[in-house]
C-alpha positions as a printed NumPy array, in Angstrom:
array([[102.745, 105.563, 129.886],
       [103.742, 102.706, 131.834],
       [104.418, 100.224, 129.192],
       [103.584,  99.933, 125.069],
       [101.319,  97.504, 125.611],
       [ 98.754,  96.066, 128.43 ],
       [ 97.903,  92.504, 127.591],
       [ 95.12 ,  91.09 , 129.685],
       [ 95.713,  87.219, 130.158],
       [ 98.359,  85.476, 130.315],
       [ 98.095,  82.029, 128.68 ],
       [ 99.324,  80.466, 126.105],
       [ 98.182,  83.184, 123.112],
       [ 99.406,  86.335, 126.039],
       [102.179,  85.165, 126.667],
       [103.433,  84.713, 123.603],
       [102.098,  87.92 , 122.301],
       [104.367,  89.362, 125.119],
       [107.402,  87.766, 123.611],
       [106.714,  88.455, 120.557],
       [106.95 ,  92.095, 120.738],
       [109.156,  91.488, 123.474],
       [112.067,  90.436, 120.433],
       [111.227,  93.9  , 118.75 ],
       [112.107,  96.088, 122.154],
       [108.056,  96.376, 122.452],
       [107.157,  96.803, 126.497],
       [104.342,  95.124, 127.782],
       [102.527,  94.356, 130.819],
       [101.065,  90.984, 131.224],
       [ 97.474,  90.682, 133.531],
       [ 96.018,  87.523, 134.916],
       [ 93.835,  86.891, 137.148],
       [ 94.98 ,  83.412, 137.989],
       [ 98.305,  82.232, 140.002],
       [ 99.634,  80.963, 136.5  ],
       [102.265,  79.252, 138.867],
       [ 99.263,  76.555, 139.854],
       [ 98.871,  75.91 , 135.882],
       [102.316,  74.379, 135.347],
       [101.913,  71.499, 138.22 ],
       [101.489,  68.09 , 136.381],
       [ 98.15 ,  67.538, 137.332],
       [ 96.434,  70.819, 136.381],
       [ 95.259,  70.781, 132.725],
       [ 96.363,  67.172, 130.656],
       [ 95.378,  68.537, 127.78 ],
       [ 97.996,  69.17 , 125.03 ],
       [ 98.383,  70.628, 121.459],
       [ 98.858,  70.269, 117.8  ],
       [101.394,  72.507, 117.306],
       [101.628,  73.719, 113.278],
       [104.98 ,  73.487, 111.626],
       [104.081,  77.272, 110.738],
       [103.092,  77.89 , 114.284],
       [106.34 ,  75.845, 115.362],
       [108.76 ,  78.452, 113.557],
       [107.455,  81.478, 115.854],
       [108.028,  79.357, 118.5  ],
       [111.699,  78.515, 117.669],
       [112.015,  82.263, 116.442],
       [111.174,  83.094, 119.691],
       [113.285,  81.289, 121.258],
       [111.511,  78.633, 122.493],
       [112.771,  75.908, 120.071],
       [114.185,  73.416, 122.933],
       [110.987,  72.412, 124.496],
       [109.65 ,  71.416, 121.023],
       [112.913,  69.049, 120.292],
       [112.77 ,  67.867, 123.886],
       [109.478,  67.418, 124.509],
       [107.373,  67.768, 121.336],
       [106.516,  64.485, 118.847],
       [106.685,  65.303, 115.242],
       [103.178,  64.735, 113.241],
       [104.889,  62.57 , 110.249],
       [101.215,  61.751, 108.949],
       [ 97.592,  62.087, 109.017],
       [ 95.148,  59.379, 108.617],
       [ 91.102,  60.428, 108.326],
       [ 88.543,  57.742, 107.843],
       [ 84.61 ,  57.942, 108.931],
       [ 84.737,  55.261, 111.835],
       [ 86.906,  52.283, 111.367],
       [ 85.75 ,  52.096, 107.533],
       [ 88.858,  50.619, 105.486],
       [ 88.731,  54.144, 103.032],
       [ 90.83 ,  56.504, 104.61 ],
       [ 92.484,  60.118, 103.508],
       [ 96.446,  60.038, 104.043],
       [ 98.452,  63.327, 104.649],
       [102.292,  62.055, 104.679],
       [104.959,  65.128, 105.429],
       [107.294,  62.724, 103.168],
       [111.044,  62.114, 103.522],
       [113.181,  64.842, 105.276],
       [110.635,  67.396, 105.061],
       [109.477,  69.12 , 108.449],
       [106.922,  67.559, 110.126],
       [103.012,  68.853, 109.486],
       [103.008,  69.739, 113.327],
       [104.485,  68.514, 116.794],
       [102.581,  67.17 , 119.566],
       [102.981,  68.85 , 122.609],
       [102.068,  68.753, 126.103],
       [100.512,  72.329, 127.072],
       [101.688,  72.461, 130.361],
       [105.057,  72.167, 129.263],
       [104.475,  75.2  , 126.968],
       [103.501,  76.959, 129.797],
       [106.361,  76.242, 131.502],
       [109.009,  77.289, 128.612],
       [106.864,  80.519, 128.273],
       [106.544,  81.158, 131.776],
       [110.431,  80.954, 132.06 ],
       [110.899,  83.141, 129.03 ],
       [108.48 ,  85.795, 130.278],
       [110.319,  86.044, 133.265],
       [113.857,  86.482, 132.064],
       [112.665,  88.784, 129.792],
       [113.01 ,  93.057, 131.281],
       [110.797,  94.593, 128.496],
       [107.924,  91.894, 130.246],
       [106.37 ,  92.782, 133.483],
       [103.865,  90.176, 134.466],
       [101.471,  90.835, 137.381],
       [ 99.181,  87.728, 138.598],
       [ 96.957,  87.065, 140.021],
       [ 95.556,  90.419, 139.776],
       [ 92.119,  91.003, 138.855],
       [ 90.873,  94.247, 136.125],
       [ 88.604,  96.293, 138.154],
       [ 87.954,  98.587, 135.171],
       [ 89.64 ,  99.367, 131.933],
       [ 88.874, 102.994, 130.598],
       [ 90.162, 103.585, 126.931],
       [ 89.936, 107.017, 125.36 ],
       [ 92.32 , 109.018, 122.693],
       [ 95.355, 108.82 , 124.095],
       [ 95.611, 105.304, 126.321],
       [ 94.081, 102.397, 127.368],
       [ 94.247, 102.277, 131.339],
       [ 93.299,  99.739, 133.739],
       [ 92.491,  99.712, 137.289],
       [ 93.71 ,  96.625, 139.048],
       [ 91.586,  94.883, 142.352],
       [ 95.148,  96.727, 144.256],
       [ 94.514, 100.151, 143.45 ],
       [ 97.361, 100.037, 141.082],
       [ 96.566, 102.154, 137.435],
       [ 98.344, 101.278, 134.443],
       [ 98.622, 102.858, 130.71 ],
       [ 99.476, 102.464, 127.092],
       [ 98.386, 103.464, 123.994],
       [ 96.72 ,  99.966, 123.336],
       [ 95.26 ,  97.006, 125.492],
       [ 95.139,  93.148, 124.224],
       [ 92.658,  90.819, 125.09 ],
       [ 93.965,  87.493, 125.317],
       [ 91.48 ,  86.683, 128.524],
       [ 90.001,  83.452, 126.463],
       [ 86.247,  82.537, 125.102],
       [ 84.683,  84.101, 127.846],
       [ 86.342,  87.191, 127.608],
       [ 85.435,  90.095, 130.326],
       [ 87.358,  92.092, 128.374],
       [ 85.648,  91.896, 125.077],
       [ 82.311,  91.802, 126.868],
       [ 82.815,  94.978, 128.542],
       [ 83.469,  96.78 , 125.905],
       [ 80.078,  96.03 , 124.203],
       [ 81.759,  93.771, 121.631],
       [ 79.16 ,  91.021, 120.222],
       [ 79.843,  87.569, 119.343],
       [ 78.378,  85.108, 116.77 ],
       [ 78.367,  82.32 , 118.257],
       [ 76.387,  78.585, 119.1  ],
       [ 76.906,  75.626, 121.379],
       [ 77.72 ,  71.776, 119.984],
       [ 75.438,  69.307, 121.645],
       [ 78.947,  67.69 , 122.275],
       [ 81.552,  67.313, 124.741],
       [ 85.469,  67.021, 124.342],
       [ 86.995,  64.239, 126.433],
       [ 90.412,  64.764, 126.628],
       [ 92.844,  61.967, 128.23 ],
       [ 96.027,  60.708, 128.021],
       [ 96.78 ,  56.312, 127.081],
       [ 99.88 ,  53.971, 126.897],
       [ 99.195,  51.703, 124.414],
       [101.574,  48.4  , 123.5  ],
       [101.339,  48.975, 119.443],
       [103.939,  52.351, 118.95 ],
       [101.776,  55.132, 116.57 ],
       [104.59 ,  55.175, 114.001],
       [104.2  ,  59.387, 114.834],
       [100.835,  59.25 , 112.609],
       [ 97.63 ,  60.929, 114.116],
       [ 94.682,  59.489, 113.407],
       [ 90.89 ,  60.924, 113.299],
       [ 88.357,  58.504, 113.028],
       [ 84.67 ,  60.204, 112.737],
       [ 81.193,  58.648, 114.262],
       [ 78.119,  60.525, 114.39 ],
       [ 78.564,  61.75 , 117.794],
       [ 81.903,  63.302, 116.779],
       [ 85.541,  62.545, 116.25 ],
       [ 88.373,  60.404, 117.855],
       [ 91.058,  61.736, 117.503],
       [ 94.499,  59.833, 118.299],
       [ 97.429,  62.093, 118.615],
       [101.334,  61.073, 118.721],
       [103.473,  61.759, 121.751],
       [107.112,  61.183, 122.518],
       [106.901,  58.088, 125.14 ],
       [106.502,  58.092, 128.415],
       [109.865,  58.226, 130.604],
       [109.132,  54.367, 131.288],
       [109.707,  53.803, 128.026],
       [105.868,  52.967, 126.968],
       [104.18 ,  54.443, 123.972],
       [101.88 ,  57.527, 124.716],
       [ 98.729,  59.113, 122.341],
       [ 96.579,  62.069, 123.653],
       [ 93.286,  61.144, 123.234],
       [ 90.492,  63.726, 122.088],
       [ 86.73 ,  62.027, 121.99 ],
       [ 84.239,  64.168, 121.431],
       [ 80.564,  62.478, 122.799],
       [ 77.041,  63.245, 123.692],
       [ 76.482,  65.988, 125.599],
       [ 74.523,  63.558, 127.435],
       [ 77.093,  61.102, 127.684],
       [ 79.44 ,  64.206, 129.344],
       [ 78.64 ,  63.542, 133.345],
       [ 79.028,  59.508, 132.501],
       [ 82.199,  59.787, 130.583],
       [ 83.938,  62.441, 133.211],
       [ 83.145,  59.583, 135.701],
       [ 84.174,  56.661, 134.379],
       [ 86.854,  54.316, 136.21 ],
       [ 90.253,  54.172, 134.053],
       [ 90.021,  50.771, 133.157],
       [ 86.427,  51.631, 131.779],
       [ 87.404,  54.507, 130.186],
       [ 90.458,  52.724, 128.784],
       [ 88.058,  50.007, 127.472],
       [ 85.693,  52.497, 126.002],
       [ 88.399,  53.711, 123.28 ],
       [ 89.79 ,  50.754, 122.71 ],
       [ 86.365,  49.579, 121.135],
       [ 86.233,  52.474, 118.911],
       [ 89.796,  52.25 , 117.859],
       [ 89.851,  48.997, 116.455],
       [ 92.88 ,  47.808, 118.185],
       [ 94.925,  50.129, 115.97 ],
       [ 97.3  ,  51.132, 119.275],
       [ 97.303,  47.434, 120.882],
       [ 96.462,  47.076, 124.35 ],
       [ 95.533,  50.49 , 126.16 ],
       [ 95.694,  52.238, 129.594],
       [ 94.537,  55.369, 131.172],
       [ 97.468,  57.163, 132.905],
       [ 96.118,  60.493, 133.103],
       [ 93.148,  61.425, 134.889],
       [ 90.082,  62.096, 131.774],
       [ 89.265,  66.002, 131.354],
       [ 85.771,  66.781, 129.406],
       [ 84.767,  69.901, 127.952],
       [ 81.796,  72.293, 126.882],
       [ 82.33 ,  72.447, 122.831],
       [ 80.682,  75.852, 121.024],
       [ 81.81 ,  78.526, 118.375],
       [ 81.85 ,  82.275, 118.178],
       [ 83.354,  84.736, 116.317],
       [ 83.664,  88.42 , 117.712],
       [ 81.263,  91.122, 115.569],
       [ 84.666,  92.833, 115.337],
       [ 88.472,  92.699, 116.481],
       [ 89.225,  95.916, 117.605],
       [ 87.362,  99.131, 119.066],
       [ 89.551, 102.083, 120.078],
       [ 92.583, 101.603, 122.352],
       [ 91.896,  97.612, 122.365],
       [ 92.256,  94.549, 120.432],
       [ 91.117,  91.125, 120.523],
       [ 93.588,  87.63 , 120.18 ],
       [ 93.157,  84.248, 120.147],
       [ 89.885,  82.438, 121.665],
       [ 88.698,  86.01 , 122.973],
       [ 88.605,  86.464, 119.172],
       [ 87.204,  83.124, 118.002],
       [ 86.513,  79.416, 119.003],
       [ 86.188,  76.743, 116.927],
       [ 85.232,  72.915, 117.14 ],
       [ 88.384,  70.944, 117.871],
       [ 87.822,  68.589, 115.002],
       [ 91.278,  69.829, 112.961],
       [ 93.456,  70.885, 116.147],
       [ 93.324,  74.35 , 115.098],
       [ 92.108,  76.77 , 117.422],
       [ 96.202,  76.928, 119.055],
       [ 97.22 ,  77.564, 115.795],
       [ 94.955,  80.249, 114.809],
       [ 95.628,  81.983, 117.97 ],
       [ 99.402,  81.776, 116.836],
       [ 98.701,  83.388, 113.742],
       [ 96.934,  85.92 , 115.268],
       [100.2  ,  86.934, 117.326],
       [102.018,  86.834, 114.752],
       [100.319,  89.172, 112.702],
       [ 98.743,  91.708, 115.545],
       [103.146,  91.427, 116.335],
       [103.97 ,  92.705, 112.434],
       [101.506,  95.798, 112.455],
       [102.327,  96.793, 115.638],
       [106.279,  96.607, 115.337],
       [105.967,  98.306, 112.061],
       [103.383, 100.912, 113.821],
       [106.575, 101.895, 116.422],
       [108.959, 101.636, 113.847],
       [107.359, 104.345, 111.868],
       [106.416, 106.507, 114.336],
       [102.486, 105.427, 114.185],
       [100.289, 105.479, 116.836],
       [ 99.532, 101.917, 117.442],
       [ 96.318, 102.063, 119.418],
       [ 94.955, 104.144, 116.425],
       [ 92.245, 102.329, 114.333],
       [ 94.126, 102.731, 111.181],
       [ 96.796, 100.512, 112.29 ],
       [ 94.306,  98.162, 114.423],
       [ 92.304,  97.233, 111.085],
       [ 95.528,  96.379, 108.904],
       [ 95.958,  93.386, 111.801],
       [ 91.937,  92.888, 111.101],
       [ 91.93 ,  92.88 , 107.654],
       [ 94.824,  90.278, 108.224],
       [ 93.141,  87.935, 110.075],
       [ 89.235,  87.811, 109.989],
       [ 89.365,  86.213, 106.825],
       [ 91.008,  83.55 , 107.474],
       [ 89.976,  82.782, 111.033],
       [ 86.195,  83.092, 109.252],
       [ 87.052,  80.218, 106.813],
       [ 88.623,  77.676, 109.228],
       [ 85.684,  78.137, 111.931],
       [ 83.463,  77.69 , 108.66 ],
       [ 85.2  ,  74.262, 107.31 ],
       [ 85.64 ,  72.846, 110.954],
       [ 81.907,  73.426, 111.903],
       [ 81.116,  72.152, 108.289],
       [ 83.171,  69.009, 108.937],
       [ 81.633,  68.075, 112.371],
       [ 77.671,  68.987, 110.483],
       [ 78.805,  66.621, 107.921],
       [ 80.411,  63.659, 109.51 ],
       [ 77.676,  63.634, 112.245],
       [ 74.966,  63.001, 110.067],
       [ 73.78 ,  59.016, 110.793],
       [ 72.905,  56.163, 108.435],
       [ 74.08 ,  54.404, 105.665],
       [ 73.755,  56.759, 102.867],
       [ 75.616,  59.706, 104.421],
       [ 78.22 ,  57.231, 105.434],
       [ 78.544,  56.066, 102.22 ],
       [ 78.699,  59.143, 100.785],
       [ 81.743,  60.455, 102.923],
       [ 83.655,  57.167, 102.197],
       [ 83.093,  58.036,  98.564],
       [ 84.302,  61.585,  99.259],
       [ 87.229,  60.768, 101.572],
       [ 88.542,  58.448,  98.341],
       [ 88.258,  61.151,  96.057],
       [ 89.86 ,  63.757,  97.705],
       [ 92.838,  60.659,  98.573],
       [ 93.135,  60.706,  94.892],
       [ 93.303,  64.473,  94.256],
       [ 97.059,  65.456,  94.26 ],
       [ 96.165,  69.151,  94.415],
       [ 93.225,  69.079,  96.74 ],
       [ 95.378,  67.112,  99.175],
       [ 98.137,  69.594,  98.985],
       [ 95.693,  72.238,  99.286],
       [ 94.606,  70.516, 102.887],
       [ 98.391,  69.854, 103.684],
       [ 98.893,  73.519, 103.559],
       [ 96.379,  74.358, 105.637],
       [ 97.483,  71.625, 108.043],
       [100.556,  73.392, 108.522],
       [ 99.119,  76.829, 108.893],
       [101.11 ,  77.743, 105.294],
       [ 98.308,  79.183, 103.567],
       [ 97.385,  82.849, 102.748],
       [100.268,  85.705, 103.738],
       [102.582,  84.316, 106.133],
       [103.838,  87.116, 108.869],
       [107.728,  87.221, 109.306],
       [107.37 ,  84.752, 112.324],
       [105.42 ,  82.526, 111.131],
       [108.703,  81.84 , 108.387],
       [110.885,  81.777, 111.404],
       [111.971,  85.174, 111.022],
       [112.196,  88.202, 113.106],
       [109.849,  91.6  , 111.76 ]])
């Protein structure tokens, strides 16, 4: 065998799986097909992340702690309303606690994990390379790179992303639907500072979501901005001139940032869900969004991804510890029985949330206000949410406390 485990993709969720059981003296080889040097220049992707205080623990655990206190803004609050209505839902993290996530630029993930990956000798990482075929039968999972080259372990990851080749060659199904929405994703400086509290304000055609950064180098305050609009509106909205754009927002917002500007270029994308039939067949496993993808309304399709490594990173460590076969199914449903659950429930409360907060006219709006003051007054129910905010809810794997398996 050439390595313990092949993981196909290299992003955020494969990389990280690579560390993970990198930390436990698990080999791996990392596949991509893209130069993932290109991702880490300023101007590829301006999207960035919610990053879960749960989620934020791995990271540290990892090792990866500094680019979150360099570079990350600490969530210190959550504010939901429906539009610019005056009843709102408050999430506070309170005094000295740890924040209910950071804020974090994904390219500069990339970067920290790229770096780690390659000062790491239990990681090989080969990209671009494309998968010309990937043949799994009862002893190993091997693939057949566009080179020639064959590689084999006992089990393959696929952490290749929504539209997983991976998952769709090997005859797995997914549940799934598209949102007659986009996700507009920019970056603003804005004169009023955000006080590090992220705001998501809801209109029928979907949620605006303001999120906390650390400010710019100039010294002005930053927000990533996350809009979801009309489908329709898509083409208009990916065109529109900075100052436009800039103008756009700042209408919806209600002047709760001050004066705004555009100084990133805008970024819109497809929204949709799906949910694999099932995780695992023999010799491979699915992670992250070639798992599941959800509607960005919470920020938590990163997060679940996390959890996902942390967990698939707990059965398989204990798998080599004990002398287990870790492609087997045995030890590939433990890591399903983990997860699927869970990952189930949040894609079914996020797509509930954007069904419910879409729905126009007075009533419904009403309604929500009514429901939104309720739950503001509902000590448990808000803790309840605050938990789940934080990714602290059902059986926490060992990294996910900030602990080594």
């Amino acid at each position: 065998m050439d390595a313990d485990v092949l993981i196909i993709g290299g992003g955020l969720i494969g990389s990280t799986m690579a560390l993970a059981l990198a930390r436990h003296e698990v080999t791996s080889i990392v596949i991509d097909t893209a130069d993932l040097k290109t991702t880490l220049a300023a101007g590829f992707d301006g999207r960035a992340s919610a990053i879960a205080s749960a989620s934020a623990r791995m990271l540290q655990a990892l090792g990866l702690g500094d680019v979150l206190t360099e570079h990350g803004c600490p969530i210190r609050a959550i504010r939901v309303t429906d539009g610019t209505a005056p009843q709102f839902l408050h999430f506070d993290a309170g005094e000295g606690a740890e924040p209910l996530g950071i804020m974090l630029e994904n390219r500069l993930l990339r970067i920290a994990l790229m770096e780690a990956v390659a000062a790491t000798p239990e990681i090989r990482l080969i990209a671009p390379a494309q998968v010309r075929s990937l043949v799994r039968d009862d002893h190993a999972a091997r693939v057949t790179l566009d080179s020639g080259e064959v590689l084999a372990a006992p089990l393959a990851i696929a952490a290749d992303g929504r539209r997983s080749a991976t998952r769709e060659a090997a005859g797995i199904r997914i549940a799934g639907w598209s949102y007659p929405n986009a996700a507009l994703v920019a970056m603003v400086a804005h004169s009023v500072p955000h006080g590090n509290v992220a705001c998501e304000l809801f209109y029928p055609s979907g949620p605006l979501a303001l999120l906390p950064m650390i400010d710019h180098a100039d010294g002005r305050h930053r927000s990533a901005i996350v809009w979801t609009v009309d489908a329709d509106a898509a083409a208009g909205a990916r065109k529109l001139a900075p100052k436009a754009l800039a103008a756009e927002i700042a209408a919806r917002i209600d002047g709760t940032l001050g004066e705004i500007e555009l100084i990133a270029p805008q970024a819109v994308w497809p929204l949709g869900y799906h949910h694999a039939a099932r995780y695992h067949v023999p010799r491979l496993v699915l992670a992250g969004d070639a798992a599941h993808g959800i509607h960005p309304i919470a920020g938590q399709g990163l997060n679940m991804g996390f959890r996902d490594v942390a967990a698939l990173a707990q059965v398989l460590v204990d798998a080599v510890r004990t002398g287990q076969d870790i492609g087997h199914p045995d030890v590939l449903s433990r890591y399903s029985a983990w997860r699927r659950l869970d990952n189930s429930m949040v894609g079914a409360v996020t797509d509930g949330l954007n069904r419910l907060f879409a729905v126009p006219g007075r009533l419904p709006a009403a309604v929500r206000r009514f429901g939104l003051s309720a739950v503001e007054r509902a000590g448990p129910l808000k803790a309840r949410f605050m938990a789940e905010a934080r990714g602290e809810t059902g059986e926490l794997p060992a990294l996910l406390q900030g602990n080594l398996i």
